[in-house]
C-alpha positions in Angstrom: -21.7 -16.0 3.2 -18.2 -14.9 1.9 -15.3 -14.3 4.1 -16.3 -11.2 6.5 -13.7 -9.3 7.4 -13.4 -6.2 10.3 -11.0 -4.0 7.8 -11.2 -5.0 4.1 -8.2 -3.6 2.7 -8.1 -5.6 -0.3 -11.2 -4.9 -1.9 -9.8 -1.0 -1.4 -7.0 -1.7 -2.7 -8.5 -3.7 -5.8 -10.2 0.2 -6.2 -6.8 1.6 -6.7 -5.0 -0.8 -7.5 -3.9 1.2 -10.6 -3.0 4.8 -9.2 -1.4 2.7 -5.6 0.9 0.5 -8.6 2.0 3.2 -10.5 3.0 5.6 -7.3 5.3 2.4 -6.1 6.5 1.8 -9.7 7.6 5.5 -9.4 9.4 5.2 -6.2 11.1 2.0 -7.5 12.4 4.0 -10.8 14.5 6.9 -9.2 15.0 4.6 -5.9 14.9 7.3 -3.4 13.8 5.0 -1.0 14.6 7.8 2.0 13.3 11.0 2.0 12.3 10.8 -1.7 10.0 13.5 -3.8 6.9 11.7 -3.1 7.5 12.1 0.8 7.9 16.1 0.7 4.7 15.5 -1.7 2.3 13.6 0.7 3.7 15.9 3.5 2.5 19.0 1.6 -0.6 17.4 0.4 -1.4 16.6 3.6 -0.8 19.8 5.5 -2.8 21.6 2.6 -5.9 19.0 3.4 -5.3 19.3 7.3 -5.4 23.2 7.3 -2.2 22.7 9.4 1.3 24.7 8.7 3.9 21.5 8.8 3.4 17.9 8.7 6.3 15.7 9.7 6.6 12.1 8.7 7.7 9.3 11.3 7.8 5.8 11.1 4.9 5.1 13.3 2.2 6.5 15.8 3.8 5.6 18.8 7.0 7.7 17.5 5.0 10.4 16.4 3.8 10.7 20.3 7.4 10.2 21.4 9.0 12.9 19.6 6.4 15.7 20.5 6.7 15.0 23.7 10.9 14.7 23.3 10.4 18.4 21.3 8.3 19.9 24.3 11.1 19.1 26.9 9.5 17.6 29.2 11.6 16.0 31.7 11.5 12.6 34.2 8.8 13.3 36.4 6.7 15.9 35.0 3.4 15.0 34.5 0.9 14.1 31.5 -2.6 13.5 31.5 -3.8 11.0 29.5 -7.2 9.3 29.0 -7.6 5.9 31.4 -9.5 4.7 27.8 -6.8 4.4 25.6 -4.2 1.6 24.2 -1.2 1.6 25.7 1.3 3.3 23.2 -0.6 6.7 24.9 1.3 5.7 27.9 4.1 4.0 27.1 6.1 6.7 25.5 5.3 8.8 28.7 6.7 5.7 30.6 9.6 5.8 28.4 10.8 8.9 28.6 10.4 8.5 32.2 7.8 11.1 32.7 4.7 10.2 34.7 1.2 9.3 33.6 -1.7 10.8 35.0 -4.9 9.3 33.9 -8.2 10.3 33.9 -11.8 8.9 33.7 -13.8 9.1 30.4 -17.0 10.9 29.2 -20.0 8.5 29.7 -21.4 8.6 26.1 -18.2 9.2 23.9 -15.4 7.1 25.8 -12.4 10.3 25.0 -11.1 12.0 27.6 -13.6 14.1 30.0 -12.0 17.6 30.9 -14.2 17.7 33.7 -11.7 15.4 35.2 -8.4 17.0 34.1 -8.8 20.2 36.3 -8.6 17.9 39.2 -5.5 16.1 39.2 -3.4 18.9 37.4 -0.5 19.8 39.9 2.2 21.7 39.6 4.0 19.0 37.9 1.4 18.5 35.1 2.9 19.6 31.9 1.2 18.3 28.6 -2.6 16.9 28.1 -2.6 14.0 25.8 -6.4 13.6 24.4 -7.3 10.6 22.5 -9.9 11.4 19.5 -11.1 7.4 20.0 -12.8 5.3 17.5 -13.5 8.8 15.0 -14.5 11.7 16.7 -13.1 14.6 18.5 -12.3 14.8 22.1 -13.9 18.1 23.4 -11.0 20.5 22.2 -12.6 23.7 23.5 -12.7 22.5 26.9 -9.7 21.3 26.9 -7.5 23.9 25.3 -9.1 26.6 27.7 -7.8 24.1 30.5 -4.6 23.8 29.3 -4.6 27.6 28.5 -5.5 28.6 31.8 -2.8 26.1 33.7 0.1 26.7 30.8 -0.2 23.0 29.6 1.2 21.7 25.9 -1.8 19.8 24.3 -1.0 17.0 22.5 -3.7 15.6 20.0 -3.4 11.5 19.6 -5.5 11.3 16.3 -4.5 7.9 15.1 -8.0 6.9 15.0 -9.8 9.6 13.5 -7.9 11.6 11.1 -10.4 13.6 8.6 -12.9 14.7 11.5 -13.6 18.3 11.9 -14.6 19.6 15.4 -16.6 22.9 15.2 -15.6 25.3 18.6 -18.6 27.7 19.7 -18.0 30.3 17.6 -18.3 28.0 14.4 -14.7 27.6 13.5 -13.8 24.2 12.2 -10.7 22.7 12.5 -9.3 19.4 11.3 -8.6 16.4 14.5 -4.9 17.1 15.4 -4.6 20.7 14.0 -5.7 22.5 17.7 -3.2 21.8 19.8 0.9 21.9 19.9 1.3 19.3 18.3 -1.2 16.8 16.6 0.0 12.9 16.3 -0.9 10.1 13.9 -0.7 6.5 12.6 -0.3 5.3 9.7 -1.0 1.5 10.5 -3.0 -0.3 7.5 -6.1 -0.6 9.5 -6.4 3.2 10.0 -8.7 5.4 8.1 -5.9 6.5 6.3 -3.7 3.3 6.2 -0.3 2.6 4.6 0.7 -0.7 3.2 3.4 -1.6 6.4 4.3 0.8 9.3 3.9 4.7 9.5 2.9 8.1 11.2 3.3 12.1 11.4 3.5 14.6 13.5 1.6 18.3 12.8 2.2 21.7 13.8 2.0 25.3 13.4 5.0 26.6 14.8 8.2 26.6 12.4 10.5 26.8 15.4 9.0 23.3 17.2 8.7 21.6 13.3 12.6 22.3 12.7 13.0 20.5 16.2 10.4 18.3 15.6 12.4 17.3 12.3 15.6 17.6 14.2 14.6 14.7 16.6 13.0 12.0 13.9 16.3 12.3 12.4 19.0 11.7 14.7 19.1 14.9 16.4 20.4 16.4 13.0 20.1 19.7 10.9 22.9 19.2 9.3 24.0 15.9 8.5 27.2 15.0 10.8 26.0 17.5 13.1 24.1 16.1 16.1 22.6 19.2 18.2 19.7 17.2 19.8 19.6 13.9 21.4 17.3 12.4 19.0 15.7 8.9 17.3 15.8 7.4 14.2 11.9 7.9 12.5 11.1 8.0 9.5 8.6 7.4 6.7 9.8 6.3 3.8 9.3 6.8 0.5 7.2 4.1 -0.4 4.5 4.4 2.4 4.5 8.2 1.0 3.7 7.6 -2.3 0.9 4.9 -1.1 -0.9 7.1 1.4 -0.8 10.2 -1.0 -2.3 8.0 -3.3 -5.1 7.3 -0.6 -4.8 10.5 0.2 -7.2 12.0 -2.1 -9.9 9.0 -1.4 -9.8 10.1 2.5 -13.1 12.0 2.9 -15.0 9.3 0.5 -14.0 6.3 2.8 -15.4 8.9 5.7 -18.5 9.0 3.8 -18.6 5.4 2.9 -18.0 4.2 7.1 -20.9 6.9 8.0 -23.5 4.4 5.7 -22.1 1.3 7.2 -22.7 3.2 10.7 -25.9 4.7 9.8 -26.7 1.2 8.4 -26.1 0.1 11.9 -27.6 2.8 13.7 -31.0 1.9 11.9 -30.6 -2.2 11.6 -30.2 -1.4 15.8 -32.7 1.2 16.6 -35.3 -1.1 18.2 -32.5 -3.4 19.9 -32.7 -2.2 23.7 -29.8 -4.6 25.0 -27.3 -2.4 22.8 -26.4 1.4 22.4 -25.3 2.5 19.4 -22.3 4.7 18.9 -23.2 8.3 20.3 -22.4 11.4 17.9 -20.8 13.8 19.4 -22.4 18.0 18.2 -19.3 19.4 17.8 -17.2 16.7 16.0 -18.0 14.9 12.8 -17.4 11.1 13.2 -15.1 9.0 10.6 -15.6 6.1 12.7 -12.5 4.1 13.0 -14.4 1.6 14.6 -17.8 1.0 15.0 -18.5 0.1 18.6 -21.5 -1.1 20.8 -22.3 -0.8 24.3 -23.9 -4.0 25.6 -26.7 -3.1 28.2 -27.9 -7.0 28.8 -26.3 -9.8 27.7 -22.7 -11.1 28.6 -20.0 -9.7 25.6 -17.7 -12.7 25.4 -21.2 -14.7 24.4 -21.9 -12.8 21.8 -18.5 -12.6 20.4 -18.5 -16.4 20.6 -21.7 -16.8 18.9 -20.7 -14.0 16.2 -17.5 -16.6 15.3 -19.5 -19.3 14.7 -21.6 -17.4 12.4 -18.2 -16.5 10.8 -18.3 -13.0 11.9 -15.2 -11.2 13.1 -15.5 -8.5 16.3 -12.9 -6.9 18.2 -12.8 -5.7 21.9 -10.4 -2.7 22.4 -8.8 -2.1 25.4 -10.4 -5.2 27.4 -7.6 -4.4 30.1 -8.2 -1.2 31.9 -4.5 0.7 31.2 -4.7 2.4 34.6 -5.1 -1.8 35.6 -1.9 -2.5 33.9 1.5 -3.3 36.0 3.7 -1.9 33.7 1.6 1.5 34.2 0.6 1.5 37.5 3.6 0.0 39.5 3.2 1.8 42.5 -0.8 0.1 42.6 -2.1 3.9 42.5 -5.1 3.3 40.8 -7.7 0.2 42.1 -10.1 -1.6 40.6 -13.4 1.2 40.5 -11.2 4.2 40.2 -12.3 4.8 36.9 -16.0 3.0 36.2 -16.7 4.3 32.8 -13.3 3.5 31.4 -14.0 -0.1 34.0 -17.3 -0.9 32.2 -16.4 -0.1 28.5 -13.8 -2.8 29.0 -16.3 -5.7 29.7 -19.1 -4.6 27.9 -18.1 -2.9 24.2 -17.7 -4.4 21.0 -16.5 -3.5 17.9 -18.0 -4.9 14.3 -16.6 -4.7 11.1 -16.5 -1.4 9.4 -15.0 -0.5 6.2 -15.6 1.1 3.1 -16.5 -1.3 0.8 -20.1 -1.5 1.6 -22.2 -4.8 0.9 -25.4 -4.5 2.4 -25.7 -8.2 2.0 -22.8 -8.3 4.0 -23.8 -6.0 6.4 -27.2 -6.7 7.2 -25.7 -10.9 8.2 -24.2 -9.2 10.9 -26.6 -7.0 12.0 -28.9 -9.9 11.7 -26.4 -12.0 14.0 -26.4 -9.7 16.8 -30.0 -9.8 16.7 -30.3 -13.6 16.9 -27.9 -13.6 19.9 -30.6 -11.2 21.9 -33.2 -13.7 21.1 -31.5 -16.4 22.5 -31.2 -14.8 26.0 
């Protein structure tokens, strides 16, 4: 069996290779490396395939999340609520800009952020709601937004993992992940759906007031060069990275498509498999699945992972540390061990397999065939 890998970016590469060449070979001619013509491109193209007024490029996720919450004002010690399930760059920027993070538990089947829970640790600190669309699909925006409406709260969409998805609200609107609240956050990293070639990420909104600030803050604080109104960072996407992802860009919605037959290839190869559950589909998001991931209901994970890499087949586990477990996020030891069970048990027993879009069903059904053989064995 040929070298199996969870993300195979060079075979989608190889697919491109031409257009993804000649877009660098263009940026290398006129040598705007900063802020060049294909930047204000992607950002356009991008906004236009979004639905979304502004997009603002960054140099990574965990910026992008920084610099909303730097252009909403929040202050030390106000308050965000942020899904327990998450990886830690959700936090972290809260913890950086010494505000405090609030999490919450889970929904049971889709692992994002249940708004069942947010009503009930909302105080009158609580400014912003940070929901995570995890592993492809939509947190459940209606909900949430009528929370966040109701208690004056900024929303601020993390969609780093699922870019591309549309959520559909009651009344049959559709809106792209990251478009529905204040601001809407992304990553760029190679491994994501919509992956650059190094480090990158952007920030969306509606409102032209919070974009010029938004733009401000990326950029040292500036409007005008030499004049420093804001307090602000040093973010930014670079030419290069532009002119790549607009480039893979306009492949976006096929490499949804071509994840969804690796996942329904999945979904079918694990139908009759009782010890697993198979990713659950959420009815009012579509799923781009980022990550295909199982929920073990016998067997021990670790084992299976182990027999998997003997097999020569790759797996990840996400988030095997509970964040709301970590020191660095819970110093104080407010949260124990149990406080959050869903978020507790997804830790010990999900995995991830590879998922990508260059589909070999020769490739595909090994694995499948692997996780099989380990149930046997039990």
């Amino acid at each position: 069996m040929e070298d199996i890998k969870m993300v195979d970016l060079s075979g989608q590469y190889k697919k491109i290779k031409q257009e993804v060449d000649t877009a660098i070979a263009g940026v290398l001619d006129n040598t705007a490396f900063i802020k060049g013509p294909q930047l204000l491109a992607f950002e356009k193209n991008l906004a236009n395939y979004l639905g979304v007024k502004h997009v603002v490029g960054c140099a990574n996720g965990t910026d992008a999340l920084q610099i909303a919450m730097m252009a909403l004002d929040l202050q030390p010690g106000d308050e965000v609520i942020t899904p327990a399930c998450t990886y830690a760059a959700t936090a972290e920027v809260v913890a950086l800009l010494k505000l405090t993070p609030i999490f919450v538990e889970v929904d049971e089947q889709t692992f994002t952020i249940n708004p069942k829970e947010i009503e009930k640790v909302i105080t009158a600190k609580t400014k912003a709601i940070v929901p995570v669309h995890l592993y492809g699909q939509c947190a459940d925006m209606e909900a949430i937004l009528a929370i966040a409406a109701k208690h004056n709260l900024f929303v601020i969409e993390d969609t780093a993992q699922a870019i591309g998805a549309d959520f559909t609200f009651s009344n049959g609107e559709k809106k792209k992940a990251g478009t529905m609240g204040q601001i809407g956050c992304t990553s760029f990293f190679p491994s994501k759906n919509l992956g650059c070639f190094g480090d990158g990420g952007a920030i969306f909104c509606n409102d032209d007031a919070l974009t010029e600030k938004l733009k401000m803050i990326a950029n040292h604080g500036q409007r005008i060069q030499y004049h420093f109104d804001l307090v602000g960072v040093n973010s930014r996407l670079d030419t290069l990275q532009a002119a790549i992802l607009d480039v893979k860009l306009k492949y976006l919605d096929e490499y949804a498509a071509a994840r969804n037959r690796v996942a329904d290839f999945y979904d079918s190869a694990f139908s009759d498999l009782n010890e697993v559950t198979t990713p659950f589909r959420a009815p009012f998001s579509t799923h781009v699945f980022h990550q295909y991931t199982l929920k073990l209901n016998k067997g021990n994970r670790d084992e299976l992972r182990e027999f998997l890499k003997k097999k020569g087949i790759p797996s990840m586990v996400y988030y095997p540390n509970p964040i709301h477990l970590e020191k660095a996020y819970n110093p104080n030891g407010t949260w124990k061990k149990g406080d959050f069970p869903y978020t507790e048990w997804h830790s010990l027993n999900s995995i991830s397999l590879p998922i990508h879009t260059e589909f070999d069903e020769k490739v595909f059904s090994y694995i499948a065939e692997n996780v099989k053989e380990y149930f046997k064995t039990l």
